[in-house]
C-alpha positions in Angstrom: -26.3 -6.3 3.1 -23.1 -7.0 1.2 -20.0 -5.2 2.5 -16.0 -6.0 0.6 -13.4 -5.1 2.7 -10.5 -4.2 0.4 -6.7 -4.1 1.1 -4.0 -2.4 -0.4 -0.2 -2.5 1.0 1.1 -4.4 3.7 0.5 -7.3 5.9 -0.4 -5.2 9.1 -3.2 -3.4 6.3 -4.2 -7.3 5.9 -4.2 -7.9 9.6 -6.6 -4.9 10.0 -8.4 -5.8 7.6 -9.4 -9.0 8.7 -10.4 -7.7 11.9 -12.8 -5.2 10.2 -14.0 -8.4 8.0 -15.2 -10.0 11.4 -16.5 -6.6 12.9 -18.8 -6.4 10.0 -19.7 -10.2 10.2 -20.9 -9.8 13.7 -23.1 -7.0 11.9 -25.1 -9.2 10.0 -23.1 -8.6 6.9 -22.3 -10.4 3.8 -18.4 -9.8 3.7 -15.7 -10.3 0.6 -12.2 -8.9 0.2 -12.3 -9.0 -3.1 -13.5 -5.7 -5.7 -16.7 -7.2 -6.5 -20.7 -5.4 -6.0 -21.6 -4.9 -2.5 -23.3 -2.1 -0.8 -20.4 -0.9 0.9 -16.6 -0.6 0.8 -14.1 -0.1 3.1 -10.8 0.7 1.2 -7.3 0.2 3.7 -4.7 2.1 1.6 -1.3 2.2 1.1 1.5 5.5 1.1 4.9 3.4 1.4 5.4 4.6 -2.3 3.7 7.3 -4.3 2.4 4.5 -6.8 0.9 2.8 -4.1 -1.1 6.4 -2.7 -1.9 6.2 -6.5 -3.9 2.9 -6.9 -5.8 3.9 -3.0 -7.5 6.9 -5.2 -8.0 4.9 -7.5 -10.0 2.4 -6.3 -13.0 4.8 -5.9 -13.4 4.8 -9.7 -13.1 1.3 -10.1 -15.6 0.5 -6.8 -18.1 3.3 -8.9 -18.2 0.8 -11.8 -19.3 -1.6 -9.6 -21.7 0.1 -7.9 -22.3 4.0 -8.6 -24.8 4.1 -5.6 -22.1 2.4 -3.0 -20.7 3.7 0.2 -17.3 4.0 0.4 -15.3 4.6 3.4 -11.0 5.0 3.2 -8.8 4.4 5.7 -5.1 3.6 6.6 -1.9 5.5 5.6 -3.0 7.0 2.5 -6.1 8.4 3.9 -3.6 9.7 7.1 -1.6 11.0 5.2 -3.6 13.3 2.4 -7.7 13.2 3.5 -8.1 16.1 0.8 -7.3 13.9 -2.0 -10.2 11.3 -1.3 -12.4 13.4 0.4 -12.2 15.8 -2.8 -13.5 13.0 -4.9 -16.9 12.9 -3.2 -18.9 14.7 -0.1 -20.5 11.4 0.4 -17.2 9.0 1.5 -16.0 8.9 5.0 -12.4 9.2 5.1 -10.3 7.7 8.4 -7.2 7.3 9.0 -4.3 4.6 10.9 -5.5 5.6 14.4 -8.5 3.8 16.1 -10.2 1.8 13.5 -12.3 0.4 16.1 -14.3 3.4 15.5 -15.2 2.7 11.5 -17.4 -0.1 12.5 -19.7 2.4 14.5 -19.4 4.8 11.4 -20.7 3.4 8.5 -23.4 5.5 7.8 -21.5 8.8 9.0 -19.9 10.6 6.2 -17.0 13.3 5.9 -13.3 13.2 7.8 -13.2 11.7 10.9 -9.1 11.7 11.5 -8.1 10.3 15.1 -5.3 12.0 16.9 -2.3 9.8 17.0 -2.0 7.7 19.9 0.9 5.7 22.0 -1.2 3.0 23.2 -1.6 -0.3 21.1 -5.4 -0.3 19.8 -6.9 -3.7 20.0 -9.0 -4.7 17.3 -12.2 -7.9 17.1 -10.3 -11.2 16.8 -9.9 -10.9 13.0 -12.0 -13.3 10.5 -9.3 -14.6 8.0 -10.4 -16.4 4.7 -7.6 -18.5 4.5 -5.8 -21.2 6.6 -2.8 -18.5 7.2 -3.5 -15.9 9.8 -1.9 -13.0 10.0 -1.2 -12.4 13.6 -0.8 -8.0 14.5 1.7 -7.2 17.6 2.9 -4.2 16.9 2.3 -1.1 14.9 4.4 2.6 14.8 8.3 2.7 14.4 10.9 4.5 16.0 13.5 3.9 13.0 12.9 6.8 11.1 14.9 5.7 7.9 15.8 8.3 5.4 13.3 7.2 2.4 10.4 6.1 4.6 7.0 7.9 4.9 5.6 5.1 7.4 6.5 6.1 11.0 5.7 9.8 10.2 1.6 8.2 9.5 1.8 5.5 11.7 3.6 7.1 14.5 5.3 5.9 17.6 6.4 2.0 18.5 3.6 0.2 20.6 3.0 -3.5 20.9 0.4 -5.8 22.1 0.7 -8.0 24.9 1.8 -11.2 24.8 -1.6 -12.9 26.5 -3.6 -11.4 23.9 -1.5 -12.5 21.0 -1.5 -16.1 22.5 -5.6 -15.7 22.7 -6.2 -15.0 19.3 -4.1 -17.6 17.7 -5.5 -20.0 20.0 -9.2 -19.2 19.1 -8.4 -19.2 15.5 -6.4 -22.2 15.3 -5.2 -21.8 11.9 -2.6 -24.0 10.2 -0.3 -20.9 10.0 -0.1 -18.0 12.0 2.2 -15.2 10.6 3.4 -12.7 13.6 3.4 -9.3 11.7 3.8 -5.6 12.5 4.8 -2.4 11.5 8.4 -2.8 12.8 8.5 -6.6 14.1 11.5 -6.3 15.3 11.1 -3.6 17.6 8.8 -5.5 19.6 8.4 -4.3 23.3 6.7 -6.2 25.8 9.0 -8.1 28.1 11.7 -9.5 26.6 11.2 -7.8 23.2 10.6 -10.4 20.5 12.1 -13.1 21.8 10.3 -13.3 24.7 7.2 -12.8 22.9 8.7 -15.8 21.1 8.9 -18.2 24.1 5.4 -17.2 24.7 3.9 -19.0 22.1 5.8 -22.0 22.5 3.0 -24.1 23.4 0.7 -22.9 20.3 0.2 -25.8 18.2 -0.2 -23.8 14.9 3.0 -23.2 13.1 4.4 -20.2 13.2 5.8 -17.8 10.6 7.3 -14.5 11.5 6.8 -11.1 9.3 9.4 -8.8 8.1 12.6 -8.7 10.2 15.5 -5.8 10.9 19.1 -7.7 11.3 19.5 -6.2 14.4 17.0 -8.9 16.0 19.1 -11.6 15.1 20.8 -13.5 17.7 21.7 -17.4 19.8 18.8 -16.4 22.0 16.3 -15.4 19.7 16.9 -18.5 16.9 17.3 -20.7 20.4 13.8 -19.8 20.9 12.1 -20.6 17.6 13.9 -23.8 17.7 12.2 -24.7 20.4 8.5 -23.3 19.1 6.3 -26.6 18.5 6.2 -25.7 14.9 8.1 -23.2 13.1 8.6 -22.4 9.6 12.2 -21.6 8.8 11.8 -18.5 6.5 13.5 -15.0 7.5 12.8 -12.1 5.6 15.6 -9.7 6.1 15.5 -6.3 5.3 18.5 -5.0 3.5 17.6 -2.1 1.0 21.3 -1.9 -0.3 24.1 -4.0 -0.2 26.2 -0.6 0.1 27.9 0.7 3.4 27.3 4.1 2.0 23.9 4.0 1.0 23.3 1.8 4.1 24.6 5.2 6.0 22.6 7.7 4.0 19.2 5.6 4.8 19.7 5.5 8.6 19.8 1.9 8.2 21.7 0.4 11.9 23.7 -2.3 10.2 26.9 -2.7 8.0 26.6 -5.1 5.0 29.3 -7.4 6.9 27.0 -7.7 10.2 24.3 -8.5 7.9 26.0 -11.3 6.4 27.1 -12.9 9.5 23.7 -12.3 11.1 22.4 -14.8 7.7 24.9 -17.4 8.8 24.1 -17.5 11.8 20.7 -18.2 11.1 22.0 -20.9 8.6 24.1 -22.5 11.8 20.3 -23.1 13.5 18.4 -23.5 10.6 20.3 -24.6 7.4 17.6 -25.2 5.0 16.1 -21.6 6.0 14.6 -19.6 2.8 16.3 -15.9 3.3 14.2 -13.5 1.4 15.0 -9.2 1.2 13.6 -6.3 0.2 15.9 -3.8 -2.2 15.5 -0.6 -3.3 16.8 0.0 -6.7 17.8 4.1 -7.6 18.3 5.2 -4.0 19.6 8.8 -4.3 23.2 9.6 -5.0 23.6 5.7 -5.3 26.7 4.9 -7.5 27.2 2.1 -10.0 30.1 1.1 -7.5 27.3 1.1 -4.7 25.1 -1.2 -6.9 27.7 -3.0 -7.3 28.2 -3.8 -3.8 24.5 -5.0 -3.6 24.5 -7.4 -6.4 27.8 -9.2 -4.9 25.9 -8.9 -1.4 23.1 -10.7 -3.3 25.2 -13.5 -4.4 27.5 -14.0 -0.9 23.7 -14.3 1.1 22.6 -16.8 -1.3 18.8 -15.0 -1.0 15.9 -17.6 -2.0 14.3 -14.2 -3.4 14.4 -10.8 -3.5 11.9 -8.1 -3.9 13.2 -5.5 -5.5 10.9 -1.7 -5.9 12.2 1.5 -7.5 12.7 4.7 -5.1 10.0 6.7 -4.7 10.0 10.4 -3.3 8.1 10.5 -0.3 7.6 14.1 0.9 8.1 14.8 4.2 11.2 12.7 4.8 15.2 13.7 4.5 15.9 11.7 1.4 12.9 13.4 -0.3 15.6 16.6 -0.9 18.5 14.4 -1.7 18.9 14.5 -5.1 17.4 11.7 -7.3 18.7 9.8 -10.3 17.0 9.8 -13.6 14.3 7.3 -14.0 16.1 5.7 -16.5 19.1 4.6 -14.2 16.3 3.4 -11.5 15.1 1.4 -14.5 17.8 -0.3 -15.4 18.8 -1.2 -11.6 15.3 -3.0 -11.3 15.4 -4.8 -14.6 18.8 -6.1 -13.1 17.6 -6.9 -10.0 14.6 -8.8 -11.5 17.0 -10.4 -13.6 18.6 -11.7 -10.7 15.4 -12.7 -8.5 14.5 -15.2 -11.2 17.6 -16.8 -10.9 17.6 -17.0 -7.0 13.9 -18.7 -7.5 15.0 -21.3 -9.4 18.4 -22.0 -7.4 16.4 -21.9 -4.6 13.6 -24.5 -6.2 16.9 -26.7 -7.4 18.5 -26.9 -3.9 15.3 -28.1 -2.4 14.6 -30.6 -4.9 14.5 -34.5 -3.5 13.6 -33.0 0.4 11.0 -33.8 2.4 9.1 -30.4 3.6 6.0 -29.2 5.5 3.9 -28.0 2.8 0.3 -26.2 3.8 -1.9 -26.5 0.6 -4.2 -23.5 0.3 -5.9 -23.6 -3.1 -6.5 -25.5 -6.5 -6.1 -23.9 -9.3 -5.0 -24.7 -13.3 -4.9 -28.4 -12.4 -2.4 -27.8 -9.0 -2.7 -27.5 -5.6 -0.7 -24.6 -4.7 0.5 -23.7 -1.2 4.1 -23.3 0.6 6.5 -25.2 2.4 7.7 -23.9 5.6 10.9 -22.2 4.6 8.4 -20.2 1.6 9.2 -22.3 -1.1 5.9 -22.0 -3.6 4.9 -26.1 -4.1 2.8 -27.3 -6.9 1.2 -31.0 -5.9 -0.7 -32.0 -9.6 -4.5 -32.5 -8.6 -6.6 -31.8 -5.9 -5.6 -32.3 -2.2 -7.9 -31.1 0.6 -6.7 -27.7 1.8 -5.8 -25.9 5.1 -4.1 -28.7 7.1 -0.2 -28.9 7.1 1.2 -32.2 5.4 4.4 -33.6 4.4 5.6 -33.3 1.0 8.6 -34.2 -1.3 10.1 -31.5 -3.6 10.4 -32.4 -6.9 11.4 -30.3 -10.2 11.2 -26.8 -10.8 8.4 -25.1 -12.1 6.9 -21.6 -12.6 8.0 -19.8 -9.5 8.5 -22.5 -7.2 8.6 -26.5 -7.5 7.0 -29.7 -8.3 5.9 -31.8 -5.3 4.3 -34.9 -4.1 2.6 -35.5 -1.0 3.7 -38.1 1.6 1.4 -40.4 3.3 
């Protein structure tokens, strides 16, 4: 039997996924993330943005092409948050939601709704089966934060994290090149000593470690003193930002200013200084003024990012900025082509400042001619030819190209 496990949204969704992927392995299936024939389908959808609920639906019509006779089960925040719209679509799906996903794998003949009431106590799922030599490593799911424009902890719910022992376990029996510590809200990490204890935990793990999505607020001596001292760390920090505006800042219930932000980046640049500083931005925020964009280009150009990801605002019912009122779509336009405009050119600064250094580079796949893969601090490395894959090796940056660099690998 052929089972694809398919994944829309974020990491944690890919985390999840992967531990679904070994569930079903243990089985006796055949398993593939990818949208290709199989017998059944287990869809983890997204609902951070109203596009994103979008494609979830619409996977069910491209999985028909596929196979018309599959089953297909949906879970994850799309499926928490409106059941009616997949389980509209066909009597024959089973629909789940965030909340003990343990349970799907004992389900998949069952059909209908089977919604789990919300729960405060970190679910442990199998030790995940990833495809690739990065693992993505779950502590945490739920947050507390409750920003103005996000959907998330209302599906999701409360703050829980796993415990440090168990984290330690699974990247030890994985053993991958690269494990990336994820969650919902990283940051808000809770067993002892928060992150940072969870942090000098893994200090004998011989994998290097990369760290998910981070809130400024985290950032401090003690908690870069303890990735420093990590047996292998990859010096990349994504930072959330959103705006570069006190005032929209403020109206998103964002807890920084953007001057503790930027000295919250240099201090990361005191311990690490070749860190790559990526962000995510949201262009069209209600009410947000030219003056307020403004303020987040210059913001842009005082951090230095080594990219940006930039989204439109999206209306998500159910939350206070849903009733604040929205620009046109043409002004949320306009800010993304800008800021799109401007992530090109941090990509190829970026590329340019690295070129001539030696990096740890993890090769993951060949592919028109290159081996691609990253260094540590995320810069995308392009090493002409084929070079065996999965195992972390040193590598000189050479000259820009597509969206990353050149590079040559050092014996």
């Amino acid at each position: 039997m052929k089972a694809v496990v398919f994944t829309l949204g974020c990491k944690v969704n890919e985390c999840e996924s992967d531990s679904l992927m070994a569930g079903l392995k243990a089985r006796g299936y055949d398993v593939s993330d990818k949208l290709e024939k199989a017998d059944i389908y287990i869809v983890n959808t997204c609902a951070v943005t109203a596009e994103a609920e979008k494609k979830s639906r619409q996977t069910a019509s491209r999985i028909k092409r596929l196979n018309p006779d599959a089953k297909i089960i949906f879970t994850g925040c799309a499926a928490e948050k409106n059941y009616k719209a997949f389980a509209d679509k066909s009597a024959a799906y089973l629909i789940t939601g965030v909340f003990n996903k343990n349970a799907i794998l004992d389900a998949l003949e069952s059909k209908g709704v089977m919604i789990a009431e919300k729960s405060e106590k970190y679910e442990e799922l199998p030790t995940p089966a990833p495809l690739k030599a990065r693992a993505f490593i779950k502590v945490q799911d739920g947050c507390d934060s409750f920003c103005t424009y996000c959907i998330i902890p209302h599906i999701r719910g409360r703050s829980r994290s796993r415990k440090p022992e168990s984290v330690v376990k699974e990247i030890t029996a994985l053993n991958p090149a690269e494990a990336i510590i994820t969650g919902i809200n990283l940051s808000d990490y809770k067993g002892d000593g928060g992150l940072t204890g969870l942090i000098k935990s893994l200090k004998d793990v011989d994998s290097r470690i990369r760290l998910g999505s981070l809130e400024v607020g985290v950032v401090g001596d003690g908690f870069l003193k303890s990735l420093k001292e990590l047996k292998d760390f990859a010096p990349h920090f994504h930072l959330s930002l959103q705006s570069g505006s006190d005032t929209v800042l403020k109206k998103m219930n964002r807890k920084y200013t953007r001057e503790e932000f930027i000295e919250k980046v240099a201090l990361i640049r005191k311990y690490f200084p070749l860190a790559g500083i990526t962000t995510d931005i949201i262009a069209g925020f209600p009410t947000e003024t030219e003056e307020d964009f403004a303020d987040t280009l210059s913001l842009i150009d005082i951090v230095g990012f080594s990219d940006i990801h930039p989204f439109i605002f999206s209306p998500r019912e159910g939350t206070p900025a849903y009733k604040m009122k929205d620009l046109s779509p043409e002004i949320k336009k306009s800010r993304l082509d800008r800021l799109l405009e401007v992530k090109k050119r941090l990509k190829a600064d970026f590329a340019a400042a690295m070129k001539g250094k030696l990096t740890d580079f993890l090769p993951e796949e060949f592919k028109d001619g290159y081996t691609e893969g990253y260094s540590g601090n995320y810069l995308r490395l392009y090493v002409k030819g084929k070079v065996p894959v999965g195992k972390i090796v040193k590598a000189k940056v050479g000259e820009p190209i597509f969206d990353g660099a050149t590079a040559e690998i050092i014996d």
